[in-house]
C-alpha positions as CSV (number, residue, x, y, z in Angstrom):
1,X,0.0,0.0,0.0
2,X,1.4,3.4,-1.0
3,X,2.2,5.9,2.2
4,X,-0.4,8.5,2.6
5,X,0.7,11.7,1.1
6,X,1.6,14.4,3.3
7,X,-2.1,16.3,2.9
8,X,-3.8,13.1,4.0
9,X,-2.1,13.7,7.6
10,X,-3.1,17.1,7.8
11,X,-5.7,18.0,10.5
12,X,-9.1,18.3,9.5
13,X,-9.2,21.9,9.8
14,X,-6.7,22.3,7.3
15,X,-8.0,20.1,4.9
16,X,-11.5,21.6,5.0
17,X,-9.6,25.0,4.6
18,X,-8.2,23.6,1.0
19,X,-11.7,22.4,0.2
20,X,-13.3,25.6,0.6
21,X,-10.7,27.6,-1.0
22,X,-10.6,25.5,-3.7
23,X,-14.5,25.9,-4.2
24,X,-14.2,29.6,-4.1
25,X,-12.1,29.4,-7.2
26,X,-8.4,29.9,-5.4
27,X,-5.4,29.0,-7.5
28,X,-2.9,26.0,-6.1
29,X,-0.4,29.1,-5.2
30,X,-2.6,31.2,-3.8
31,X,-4.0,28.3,-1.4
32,X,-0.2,27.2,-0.6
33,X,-0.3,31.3,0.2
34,X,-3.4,30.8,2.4
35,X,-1.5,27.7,4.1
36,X,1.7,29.5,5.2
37,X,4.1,27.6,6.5
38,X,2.9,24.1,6.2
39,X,5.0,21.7,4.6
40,X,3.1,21.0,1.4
41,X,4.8,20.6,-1.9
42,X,2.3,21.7,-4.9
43,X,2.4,18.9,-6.8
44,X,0.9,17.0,-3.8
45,X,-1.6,19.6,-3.4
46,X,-2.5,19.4,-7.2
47,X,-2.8,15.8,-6.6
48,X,-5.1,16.0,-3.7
49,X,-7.3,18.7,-5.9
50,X,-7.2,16.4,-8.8
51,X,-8.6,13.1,-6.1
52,X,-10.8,15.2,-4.5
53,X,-12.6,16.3,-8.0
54,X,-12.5,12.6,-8.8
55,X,-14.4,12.1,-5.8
56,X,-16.9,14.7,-6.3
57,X,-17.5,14.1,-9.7
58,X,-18.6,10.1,-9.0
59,X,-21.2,11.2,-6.0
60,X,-22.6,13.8,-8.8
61,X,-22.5,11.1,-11.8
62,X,-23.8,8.6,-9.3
63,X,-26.5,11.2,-8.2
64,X,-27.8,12.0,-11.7
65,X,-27.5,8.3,-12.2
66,X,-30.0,7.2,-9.1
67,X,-32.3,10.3,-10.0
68,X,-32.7,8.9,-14.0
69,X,-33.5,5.5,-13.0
70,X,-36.4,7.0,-10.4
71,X,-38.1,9.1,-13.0
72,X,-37.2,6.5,-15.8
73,X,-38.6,3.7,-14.1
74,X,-41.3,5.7,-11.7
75,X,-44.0,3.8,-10.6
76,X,-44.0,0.7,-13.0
77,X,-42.5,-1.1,-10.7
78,X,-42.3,0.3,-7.4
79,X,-40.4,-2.5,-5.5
80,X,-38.1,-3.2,-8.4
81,X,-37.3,0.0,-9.0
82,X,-36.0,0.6,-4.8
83,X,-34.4,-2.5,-4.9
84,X,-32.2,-1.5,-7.8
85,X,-31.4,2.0,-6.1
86,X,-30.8,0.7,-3.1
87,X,-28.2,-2.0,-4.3
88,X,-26.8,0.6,-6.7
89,X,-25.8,3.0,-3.6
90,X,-24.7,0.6,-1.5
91,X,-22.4,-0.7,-4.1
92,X,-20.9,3.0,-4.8
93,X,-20.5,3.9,-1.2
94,X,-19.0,0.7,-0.7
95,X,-16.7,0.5,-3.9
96,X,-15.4,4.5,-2.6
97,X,-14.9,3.3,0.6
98,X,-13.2,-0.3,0.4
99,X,-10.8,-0.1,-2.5
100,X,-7.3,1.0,-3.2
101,X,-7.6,4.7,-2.4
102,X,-9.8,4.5,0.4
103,X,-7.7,6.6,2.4
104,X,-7.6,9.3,-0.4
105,X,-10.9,9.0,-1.0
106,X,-11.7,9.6,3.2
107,X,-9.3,12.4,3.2
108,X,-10.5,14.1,-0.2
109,X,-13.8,13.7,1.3
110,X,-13.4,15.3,4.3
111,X,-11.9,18.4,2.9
112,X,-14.5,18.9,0.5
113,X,-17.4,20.4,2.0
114,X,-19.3,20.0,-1.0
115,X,-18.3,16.6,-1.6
116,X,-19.2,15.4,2.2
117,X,-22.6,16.9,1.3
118,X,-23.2,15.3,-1.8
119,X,-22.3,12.1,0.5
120,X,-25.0,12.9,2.9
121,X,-27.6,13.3,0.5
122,X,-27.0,9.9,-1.6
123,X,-27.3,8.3,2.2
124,X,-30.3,10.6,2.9
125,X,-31.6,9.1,-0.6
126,X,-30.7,5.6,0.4
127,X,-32.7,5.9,3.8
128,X,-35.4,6.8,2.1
129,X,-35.8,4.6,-0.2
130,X,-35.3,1.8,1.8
131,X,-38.5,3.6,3.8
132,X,-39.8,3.8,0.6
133,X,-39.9,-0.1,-0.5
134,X,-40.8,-0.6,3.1
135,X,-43.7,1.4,2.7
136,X,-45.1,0.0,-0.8
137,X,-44.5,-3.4,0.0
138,X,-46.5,-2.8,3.1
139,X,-49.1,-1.1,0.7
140,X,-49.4,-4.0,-1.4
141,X,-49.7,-6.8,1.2
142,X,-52.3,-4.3,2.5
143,X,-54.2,-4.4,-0.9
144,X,-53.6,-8.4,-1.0
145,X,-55.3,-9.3,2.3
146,X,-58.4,-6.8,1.5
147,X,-58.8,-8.5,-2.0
148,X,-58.3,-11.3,-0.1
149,X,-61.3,-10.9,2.4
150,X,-63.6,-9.4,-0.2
151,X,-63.4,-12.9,-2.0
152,X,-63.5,-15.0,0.9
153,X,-66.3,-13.2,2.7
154,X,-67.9,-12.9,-1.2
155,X,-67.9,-16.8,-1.6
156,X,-68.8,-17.8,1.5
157,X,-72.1,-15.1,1.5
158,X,-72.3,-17.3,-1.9
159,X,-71.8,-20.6,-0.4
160,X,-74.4,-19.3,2.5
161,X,-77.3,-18.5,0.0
162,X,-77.1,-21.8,-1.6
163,X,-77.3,-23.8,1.2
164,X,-80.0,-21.8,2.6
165,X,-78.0,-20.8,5.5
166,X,-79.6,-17.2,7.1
167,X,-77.2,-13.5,6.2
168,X,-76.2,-13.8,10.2
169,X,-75.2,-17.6,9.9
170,X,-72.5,-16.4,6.9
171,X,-71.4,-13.4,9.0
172,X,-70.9,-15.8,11.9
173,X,-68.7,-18.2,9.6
174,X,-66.4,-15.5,8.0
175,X,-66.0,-13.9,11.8
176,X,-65.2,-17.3,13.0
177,X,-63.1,-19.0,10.3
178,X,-61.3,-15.3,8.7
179,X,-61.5,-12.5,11.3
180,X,-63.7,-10.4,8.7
181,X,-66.4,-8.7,9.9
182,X,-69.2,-7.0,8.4
């Protein structure tokens, strides 16, 4: 594994610092300027710059990506359609966080306020669309057992009337035998 570059050992403070001037549109030299005296060659900066970017770009692509396949797909397929998004993120978030430049990726991350932002909302995203499936496949078992009952309670009023059984006899079997009531 390669040593962490001199930026990545910076307190956070500083790093955040790079991140916002950087984001206001400061040069390389001027944000070694704003730095002073810390020991930070510009070439490591520019390469810090360059991974942060990197970094903020895939959150925005994978973003854009997450908010095509909601209005692509909308509500065709509800479930389907979470259960892709929901794999999708985890797998980004995972991929940025587990391989080779992990570290780079933390520390480019937390000097980019922007970029720690666009973090946050892609898990705000995921939270809620895991909420989401929960709550249509809720909607649909729901709309199952109802159907459900309406046929149940439907034959058996049939079943009832052909063996001459009495309105209050049926009600008494579909209380009894299915919990439906009148």
């Amino acid at each position: 594994m390669a040593p962490r570059s001199k930026i990545s050992r910076l307190p956070a403070a500083l790093k955040n610092r790079i991140g916002e001037l950087w984001d206001a549109g400061a040069t390389l030299d001027q944000i070694l300027q704003a730095l002073g005296s810390v020991d930070v060659s510009r070439s490591a900066l520019g390469r810090h710059i360059q991974q942060r970017e990197k970094l903020v770009e895939r959150l925005r692509r994978s973003r854009e990506i997450a908010d095509s396949v909601v209005q692509n797909l909308g509500d065709k397929n509800p479930g389907k359609t979470q259960a892709i998004l929901i794999e999708s993120l985890h797998s980004i978030i995972f991929d940025m966080f587990s391989g080779e430049n992990a570290d780079d990726a933390i520390t480019s991350l937390q000097a980019s306020p922007k970029g720690m932002s666009m973090l946050a909302d892609a898990i705000h995203s995921l939270a809620r669309a895991q909420r989401l499936d929960v709550d249509v496949r809720a909607d649909l078992e729901k709309r199952a057992r109802e159907k459900a009952e309406r046929e149940a309670k439907e034959a058996v009023t049939q079943a009832a009337r052909q063996q001459g059984l009495s309105a209050e006899t049926a009600a008494a079997i579909m209380a009894g035998a299915f919990g439906v009531q009148k």
